[in-house]
Structures are given as C-alpha cells and as structure tokens.
C-alpha positions in Angstrom: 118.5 98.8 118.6 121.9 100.7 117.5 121.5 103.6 115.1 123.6 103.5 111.8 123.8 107.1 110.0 123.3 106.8 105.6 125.8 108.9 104.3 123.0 111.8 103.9 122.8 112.0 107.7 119.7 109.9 107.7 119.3 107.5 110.8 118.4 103.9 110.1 118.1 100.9 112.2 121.3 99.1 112.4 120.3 95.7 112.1 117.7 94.9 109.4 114.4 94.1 110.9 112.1 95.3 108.1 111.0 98.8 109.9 111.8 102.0 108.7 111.2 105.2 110.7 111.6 109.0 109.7 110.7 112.1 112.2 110.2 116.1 112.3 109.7 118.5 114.1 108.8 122.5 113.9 107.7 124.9 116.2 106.7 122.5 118.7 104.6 120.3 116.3 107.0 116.6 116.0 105.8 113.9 113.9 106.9 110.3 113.5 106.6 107.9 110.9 107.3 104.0 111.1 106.4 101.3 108.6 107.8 98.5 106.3 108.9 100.6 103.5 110.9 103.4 103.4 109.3 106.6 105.0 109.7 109.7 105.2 107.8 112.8 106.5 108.1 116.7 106.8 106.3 119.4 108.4 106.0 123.3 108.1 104.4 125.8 109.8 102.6 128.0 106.3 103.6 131.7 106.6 104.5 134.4 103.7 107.0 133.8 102.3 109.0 137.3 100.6 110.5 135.6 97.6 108.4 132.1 97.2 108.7 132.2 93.3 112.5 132.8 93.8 112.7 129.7 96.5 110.6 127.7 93.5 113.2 128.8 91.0 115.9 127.9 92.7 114.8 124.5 94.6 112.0 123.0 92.3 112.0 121.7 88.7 111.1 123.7 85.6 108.1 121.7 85.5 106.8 122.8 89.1 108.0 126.5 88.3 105.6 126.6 85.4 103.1 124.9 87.3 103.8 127.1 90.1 103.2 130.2 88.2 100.2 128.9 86.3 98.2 128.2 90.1 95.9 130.8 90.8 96.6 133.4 93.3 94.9 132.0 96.1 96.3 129.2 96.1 100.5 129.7 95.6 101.1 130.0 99.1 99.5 126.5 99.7 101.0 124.8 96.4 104.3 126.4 97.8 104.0 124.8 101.4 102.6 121.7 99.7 105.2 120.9 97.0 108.3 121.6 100.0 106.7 119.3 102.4 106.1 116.6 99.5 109.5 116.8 98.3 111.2 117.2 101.7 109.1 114.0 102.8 110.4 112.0 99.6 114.1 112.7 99.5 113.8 112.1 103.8 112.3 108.5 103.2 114.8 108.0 100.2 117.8 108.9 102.4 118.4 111.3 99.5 120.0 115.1 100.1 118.2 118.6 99.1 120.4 118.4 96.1 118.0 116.4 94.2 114.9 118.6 95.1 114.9 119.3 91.1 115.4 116.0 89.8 111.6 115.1 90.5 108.1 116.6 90.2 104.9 116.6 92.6 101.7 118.2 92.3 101.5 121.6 93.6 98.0 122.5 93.3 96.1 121.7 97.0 93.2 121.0 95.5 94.5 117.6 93.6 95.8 114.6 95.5 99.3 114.6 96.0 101.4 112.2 94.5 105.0 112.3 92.8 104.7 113.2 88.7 108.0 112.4 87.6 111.8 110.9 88.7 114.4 111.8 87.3 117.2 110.7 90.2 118.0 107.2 90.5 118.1 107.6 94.4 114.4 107.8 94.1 113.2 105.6 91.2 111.9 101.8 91.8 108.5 101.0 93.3 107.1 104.8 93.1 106.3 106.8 96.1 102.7 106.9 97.7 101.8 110.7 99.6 99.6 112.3 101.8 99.3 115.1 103.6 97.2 117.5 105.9 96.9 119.8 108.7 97.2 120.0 112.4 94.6 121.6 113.8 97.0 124.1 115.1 97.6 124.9 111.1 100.9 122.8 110.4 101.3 121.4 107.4 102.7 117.7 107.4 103.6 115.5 104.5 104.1 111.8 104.6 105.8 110.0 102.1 105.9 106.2 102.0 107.7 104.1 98.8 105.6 101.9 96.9 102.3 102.3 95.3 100.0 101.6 98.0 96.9 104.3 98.6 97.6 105.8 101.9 94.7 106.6 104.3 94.4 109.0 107.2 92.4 108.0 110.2 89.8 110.5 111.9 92.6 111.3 114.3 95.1 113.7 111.9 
C-alpha cells in the first residue's frame, strides 16, 4: 500500500483501510505499533541527563514542572524518561509536532499508571488516549500510546 506523509512528517497509509501504524527506533532497540486507532509509540535508552529540570522547563507543562520537582529524588530520572516517552508516543500517534509537548499533561511519577491528565491542544482532544509502557530487558524505555479509552495490556512477552 502507497505511503501518504501528514503535514507533521508522519507516514500514514494512503488508502483508508482502518489500520494505523507508528515505529521507533534507538540504539538498536525498534519497535512497531499497528492497530485500529491511531497509535503512536516512543523509545529511549534512560541515561543522566546534565540539565533534566531545564529540558522539563522548557518542553513540559507548568503542571509536569511542579510535578516534576515535587518527585522524590530517586525517582526524577525515571519520571523524566517516562513523561518524554508518554508525550512523544501521544503527539506521534496524533500526527501532532513537539510544539505542543506543553499543551498536555501525563503522569510522571513511575510508580502510578501512566495515562494522559489533561489536553489542552485540539490536535489531541476527542476519545482520550490509553498508555502503557515498560522496559526491554536490555533497559529501554518504550511508550505506547493508543487513542481511545480502552485499558491496554502487555503480554508476558515485553
């Protein structure tokens, strides 16, 4: 089937047959994502970060700053890697830019579900947006977003 581009560089199928798809890849870790709604799905390999409250400032919303800063010590690096592949995983399955990282909220904390708090962006409101994520078992950490309101499940396998 021919590839059509949205004008945010995303690739769609041409001809509408009711799948969606989304893929990414890092550091030799690729992951692929197909289903009836929109999807989307990011991956990053955790590492320090020198400035992660500066990358927070300047990419996440007011609300995830201060929920960012309010997370215990121990766990900002994983709230950091969490909230970027959430986001990242949304705006990809929305066909949505990184301009709009701001203009929605998800839970930060890894030891709460994930799940989208607020939308502010009409790009991304309608049915909501289900999430999950976890790791490879190389350490990647992989987000999958999927719009509607459906509970996603991981099998044994991830």
């Amino acid at each position: 089937m021919p590839l059509e581009y949205l004008p945010s560089g995303k690739p769609v199928l041409a001809t509408d047959v009711g799948l969606h798809f989304n893929v990414t890849h890092t550091d030799g870790v690729a992951v692929l994502a197909a289903g009836r709604s929109r999807v989307g799905v990011d991956v990053e390999r955790p590492r320090p970060l020198a400035d992660a409250d500066g990358l927070v400032g300047r990419y996440f919303s007011a609300a995830e700053g201060a929920a960012f800063r309010a997370l215990p010590e121990r766990h900002r690096l994983a709230g950091f890697f969490r909230g970027w592949t959430c986001k990242e995983a949304v705006i990809k399955a929305a066909g949505a830019t990184v301009g709009c990282l701001a203009d929605f909220d998800v839970e930060l904390h890894p030891e709460l579900p994930p799940r989208v708090n607020a939308v502010r962006d009409p790009q991304l409101a309608g049915p909501g947006w289900s999430l999950v994520e976890w790791l490879t078992p190389d350490g990647a950490a992989v987000a999958l977003a999927v719009e509607g309101t459906a509970e996603l499940v991981l099998s044994a396998g991830c």
